[in-house]
C-alpha positions in Angstrom: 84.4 114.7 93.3 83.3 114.6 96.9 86.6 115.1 99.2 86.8 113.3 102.6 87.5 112.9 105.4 84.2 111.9 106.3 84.3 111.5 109.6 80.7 112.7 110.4 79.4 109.8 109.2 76.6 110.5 107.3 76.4 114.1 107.6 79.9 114.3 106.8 78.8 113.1 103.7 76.1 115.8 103.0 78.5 118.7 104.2 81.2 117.4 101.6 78.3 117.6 98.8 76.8 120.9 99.9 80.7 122.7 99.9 80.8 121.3 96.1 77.4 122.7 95.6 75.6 119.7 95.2 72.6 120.1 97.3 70.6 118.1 94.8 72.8 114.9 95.9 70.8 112.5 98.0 72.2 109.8 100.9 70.5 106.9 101.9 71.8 104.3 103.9 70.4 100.8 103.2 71.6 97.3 104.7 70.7 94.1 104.6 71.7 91.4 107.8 73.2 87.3 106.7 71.9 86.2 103.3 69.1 88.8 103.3 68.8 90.6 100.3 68.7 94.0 100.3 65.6 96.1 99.8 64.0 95.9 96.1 65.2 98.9 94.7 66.5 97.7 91.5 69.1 100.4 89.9 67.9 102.7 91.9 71.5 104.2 93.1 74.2 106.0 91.0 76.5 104.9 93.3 76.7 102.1 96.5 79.3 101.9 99.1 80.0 98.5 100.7 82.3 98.8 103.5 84.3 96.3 106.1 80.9 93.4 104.8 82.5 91.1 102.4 85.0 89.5 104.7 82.0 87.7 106.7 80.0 86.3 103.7 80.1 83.3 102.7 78.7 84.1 98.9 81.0 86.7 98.4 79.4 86.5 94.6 76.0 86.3 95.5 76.7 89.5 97.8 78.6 91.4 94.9 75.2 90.3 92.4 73.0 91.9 95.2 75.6 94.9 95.1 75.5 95.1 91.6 71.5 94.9 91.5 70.7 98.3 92.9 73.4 100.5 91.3 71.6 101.8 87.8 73.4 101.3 84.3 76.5 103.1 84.5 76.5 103.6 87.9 79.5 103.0 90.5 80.5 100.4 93.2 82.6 101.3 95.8 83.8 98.3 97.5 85.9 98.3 100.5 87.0 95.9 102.9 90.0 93.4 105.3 92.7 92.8 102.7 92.5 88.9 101.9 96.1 88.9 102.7 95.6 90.1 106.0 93.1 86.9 106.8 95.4 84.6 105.4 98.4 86.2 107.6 96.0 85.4 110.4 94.4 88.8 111.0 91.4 88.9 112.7 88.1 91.3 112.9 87.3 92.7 116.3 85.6 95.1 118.5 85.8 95.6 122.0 82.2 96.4 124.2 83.1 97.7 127.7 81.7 94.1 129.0 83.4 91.8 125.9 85.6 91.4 122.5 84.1 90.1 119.7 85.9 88.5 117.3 84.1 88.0 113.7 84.7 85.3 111.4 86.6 86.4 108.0 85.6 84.2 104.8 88.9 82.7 103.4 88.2 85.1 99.9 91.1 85.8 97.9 92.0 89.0 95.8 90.5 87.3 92.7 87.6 86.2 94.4 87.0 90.6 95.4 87.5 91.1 91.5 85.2 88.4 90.6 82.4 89.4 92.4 81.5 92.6 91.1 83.0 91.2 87.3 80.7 88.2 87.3 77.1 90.9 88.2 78.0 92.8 84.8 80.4 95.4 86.5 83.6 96.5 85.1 86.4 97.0 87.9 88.1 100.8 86.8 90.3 100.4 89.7 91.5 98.7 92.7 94.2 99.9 95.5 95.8 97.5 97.9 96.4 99.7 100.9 99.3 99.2 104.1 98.3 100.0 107.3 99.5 103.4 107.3 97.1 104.4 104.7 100.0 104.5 101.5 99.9 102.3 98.7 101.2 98.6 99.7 103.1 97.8 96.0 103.8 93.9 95.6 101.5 91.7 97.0 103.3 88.6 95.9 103.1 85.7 98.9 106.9 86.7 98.6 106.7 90.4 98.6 104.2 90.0 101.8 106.7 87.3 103.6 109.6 90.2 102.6 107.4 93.0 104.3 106.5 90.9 107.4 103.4 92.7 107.3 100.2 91.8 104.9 98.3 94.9 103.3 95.5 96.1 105.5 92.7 96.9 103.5 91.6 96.5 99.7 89.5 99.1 97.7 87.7 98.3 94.5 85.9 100.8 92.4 83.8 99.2 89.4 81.0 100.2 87.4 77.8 98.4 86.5 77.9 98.0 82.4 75.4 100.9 80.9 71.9 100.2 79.6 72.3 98.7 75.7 
């Protein structure tokens, strides 16, 4: 298990592998733009990362099937992203440019709609953590337990894995 924090971005990555002694780990970064798909390389990856993306499609299931595509049998999907609570609780995604903000749209997905993505391309989800702002597990996240808290959960993780070869 690679440990983080990876805050070299990619090369953080490759120093993580190389101090578990796995030079023979490779990292590739691919990415697709809007409804683009991504590059045909068809279970090519033993493992994809998808990070802060799924809150601006639209197909959230068509982006979770083009996910799904390029991890092999048996490989893993890491999916990250805006908690759907926090969109619902108004929350917004933005970035500040020394000459502007820009505010992104968020997709209205739900939490079932983040566990149906990867479940409807032929993945099994082996885990998924709602995380608080602080970084700590959120617990509950009833519409009650989030109108208790006063404060939505911040980001949602999902790890699944595409079902092996027959």
């Amino acid at each position: 298990m690679l440990k983080g924090p990876f805050s070299g971005g990619w090369s953080g990555f490759r120093e993580a592998a190389d101090a578990e002694k796995l030079a023979s780990v490779q990292f590739e970064c691919v990415a697709a733009l809007g409804d683009a798909p991504l590059p045909d390389v068809s279970g090519s990856f033993d493992l994809l990362i998808c990070a802060l993306a799924l809150c601006h499609v639209p197909d959230i299931t068509g982006a979770g099937a083009e996910c799904a595509r390029i991890v092999r049998p048996g490989g893993h999907l890491v999916l990250t992203d805006f908690h759907p609570a926090a969109v619902a609780f108004g929350w917004r995604t933005a970035f500040d440019t020394p000459g502007a903000t820009y505010i992104l749209p968020n997709m209205p997905h739900t939490r079932a709609d983040y566990l149906d993505a990867p479940t409807q391309a032929g993945c099994q989800v082996r885990e998924m953590r709602d995380i608080a702002l602080g970084g700590e597990p959120y617990g509950d996240v009833s519409e009650a337990a989030i109108r208790e808290k006063g404060m939505p959960p911040f980001c949602l993780v999902i790890l699944a894995q595409r079902e092996a070869a027959g």
